[in-house]
N, C-alpha and C positions, 0 to 999 in steps of 0.2 A: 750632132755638132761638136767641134773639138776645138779646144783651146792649144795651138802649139808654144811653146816656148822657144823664144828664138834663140840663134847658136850667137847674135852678139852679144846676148846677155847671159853668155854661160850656160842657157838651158834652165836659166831661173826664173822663175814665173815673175810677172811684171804687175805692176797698179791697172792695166789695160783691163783683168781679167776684173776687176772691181767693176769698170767702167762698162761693161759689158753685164755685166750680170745685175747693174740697176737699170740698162738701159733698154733690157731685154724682157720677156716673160719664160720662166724656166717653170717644169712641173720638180725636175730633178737634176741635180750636177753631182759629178763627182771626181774626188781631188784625193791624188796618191801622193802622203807627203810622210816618210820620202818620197820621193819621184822613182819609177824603173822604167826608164834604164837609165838615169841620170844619178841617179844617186843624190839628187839635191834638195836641202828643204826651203819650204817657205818661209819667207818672212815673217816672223813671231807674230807683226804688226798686222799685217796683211792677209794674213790667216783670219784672224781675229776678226776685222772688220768683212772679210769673205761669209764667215758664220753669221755673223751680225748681222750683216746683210738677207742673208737666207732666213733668219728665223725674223724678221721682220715684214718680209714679203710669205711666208707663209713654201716656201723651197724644202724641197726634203736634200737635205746633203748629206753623201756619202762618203766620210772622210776615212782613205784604205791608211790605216798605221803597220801596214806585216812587217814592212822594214825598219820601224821604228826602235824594236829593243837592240839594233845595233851603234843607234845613238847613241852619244856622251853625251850626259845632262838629260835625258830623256823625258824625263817630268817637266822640264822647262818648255815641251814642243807637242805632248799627249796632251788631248785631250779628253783622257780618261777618267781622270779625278772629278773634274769641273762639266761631266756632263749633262746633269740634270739640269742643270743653268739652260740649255738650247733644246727643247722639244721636236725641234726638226732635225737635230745632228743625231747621224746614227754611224757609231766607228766599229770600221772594219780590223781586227786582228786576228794573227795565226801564232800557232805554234812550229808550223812546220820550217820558217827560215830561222830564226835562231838552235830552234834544235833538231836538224837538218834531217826529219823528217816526212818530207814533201807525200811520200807516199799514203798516209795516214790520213793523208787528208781533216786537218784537224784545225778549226776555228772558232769563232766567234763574233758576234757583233754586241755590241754597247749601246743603248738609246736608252732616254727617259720615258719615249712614249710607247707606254705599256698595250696602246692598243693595236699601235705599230707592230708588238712584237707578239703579242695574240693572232695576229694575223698572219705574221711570217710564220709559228706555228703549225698552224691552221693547215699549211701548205705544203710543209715538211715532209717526206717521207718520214715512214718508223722507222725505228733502230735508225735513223742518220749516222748515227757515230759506234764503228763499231766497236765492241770491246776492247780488243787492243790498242784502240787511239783512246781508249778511255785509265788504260793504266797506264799508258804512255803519258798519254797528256798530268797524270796526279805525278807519276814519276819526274815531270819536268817542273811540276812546279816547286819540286824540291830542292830542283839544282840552282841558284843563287848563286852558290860561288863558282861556278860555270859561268854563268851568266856574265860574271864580274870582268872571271877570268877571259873569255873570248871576247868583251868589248874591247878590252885594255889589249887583246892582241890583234883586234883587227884593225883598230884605228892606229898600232904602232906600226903594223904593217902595210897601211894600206899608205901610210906617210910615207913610208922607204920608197913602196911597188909606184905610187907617182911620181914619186923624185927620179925612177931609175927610167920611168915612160920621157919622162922630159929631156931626162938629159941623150935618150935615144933618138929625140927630133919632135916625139910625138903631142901631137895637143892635147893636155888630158882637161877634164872637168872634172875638181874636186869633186869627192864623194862625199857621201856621210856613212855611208852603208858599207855589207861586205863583196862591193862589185865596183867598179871604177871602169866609167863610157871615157872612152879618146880615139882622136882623129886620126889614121895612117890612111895609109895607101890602101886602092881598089885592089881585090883579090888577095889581101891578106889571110883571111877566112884559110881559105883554099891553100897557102904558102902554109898555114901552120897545120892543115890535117894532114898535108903531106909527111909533117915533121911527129905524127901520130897526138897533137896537140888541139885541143878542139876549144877554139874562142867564138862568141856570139857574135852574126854580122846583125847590128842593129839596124838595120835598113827595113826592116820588118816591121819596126814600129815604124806605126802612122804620124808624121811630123820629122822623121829624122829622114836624110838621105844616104848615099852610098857612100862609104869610106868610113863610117864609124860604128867602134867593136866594142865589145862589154865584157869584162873577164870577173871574175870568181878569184877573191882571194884565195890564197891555198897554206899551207907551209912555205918557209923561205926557202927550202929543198924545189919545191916544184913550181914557186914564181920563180928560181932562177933559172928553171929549165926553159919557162915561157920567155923571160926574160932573151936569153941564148939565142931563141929561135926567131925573137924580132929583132934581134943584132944580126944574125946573117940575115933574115929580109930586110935590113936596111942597108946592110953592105952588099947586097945584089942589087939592090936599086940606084945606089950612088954609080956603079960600075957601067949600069945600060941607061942611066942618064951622062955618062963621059963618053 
């Protein structure tokens, strides 16, 4: 069963899901906050009493943070620190979006209930993690001023890349992350791999429909290439709507 977010609320999850999850019997929910492909967080508020909720009814919640250390403020929205407090909260985190190592396959989960994680254990393959993600993963926890450095450049950038989505026609939804969902035209997709440019059609995700894309921050060299290439598919489409 799936909770969608709807597009008049930006894609931001709403009080409904509250209303829903006391009004329901759940064994297990799970909530990616950020959001992918939205890039959007929840309500500090509404998070809060979502958890509360679940460790009240006795709910195992599965709260995914991967996208989380591209936050500003990020301690204000993790809840990493404060997790012993919920016996039923178990948070998902990776190494591989911030230090863009997707291949390595490299993560972790956070819970207080130790028998929970005796058990995840239990089930594990050996060697899960292999060496190389294992000096990779010490290696990354060195970089900090990395860290620092790529929030503060992806949130300067990702401010310009939706200023320049809007003022090209397009509906964006702020992000918080280093990927930004907006509305154009069907067959965009298709118009930029012709242009050797390759954007995500989110139609894929379940809840979203057709006409909305998801790009990857990059350098301001290669958003403005992207940029370029949704300027002529908007200037061919104003042409064959005259």
């Amino acid at each position: 069963e799936y909770y969608f977010a709807k597009e008049e609320d930006d894609f931001v999850v709403q009080q409904d899901l509250l209303t829903r999850l006391e009004e329901n019997s759940y064994d297990c929910i799970f909530i990616c906050n950020p959001n992918n492909p939205t890039g959007r967080l929840m309500k500090k508020k509404l998070l809060l009493a979502v958890i509360e909720s679940c460790e009240a009814k006795g709910i195992q919640m599965l709260l995914d943070e991967c996208f989380i250390d591209f936050v500003k403020k990020e301690e204000e929205h993790s809840y990493i620190k404060n997790h012993q407090t919920y016996k039923h909260l178990v948070i998902l985190r990776a190494f591989t979006k911030m230090f863009a190592m997707p291949g390595l396959r490299l993560g972790y989960c956070v819970s207080a209930d130790l028998d929970l994680i005796d058990r995840i254990r239990k089930v594990m393959p050996p060697w899960n993690v292999s060496v190389p993600a294992q000096f990779a993963g010490v290696a990354a926890m060195r970089e900090q001023e990395y860290v620092m450095e790529t929030k503060a450049f992806i949130s300067s950038e990702r401010s310009w890349m939706e200023d320049q989505l809007e003022l090209l026609g397009f509906k964006v939804y702020p992000s918080k992350t280093n990927f930004i969902l907006f509305k154009g035209p069907e067959g965009l997709q298709e118009f930029c791999m012709q242009k050797n440019i390759l954007i995500r059609d989110a139609e894929s995700f379940d809840g979203i429909g057709k006409g909305y894309y998801r790009i990857g921050l990059k350098k301001r060299k290669f958003n403005e290439q992207l940029l370029k290439v949704l300027k002529s598919c908007r200037k061919l489409q104003k042409e064959q709507e005259n």
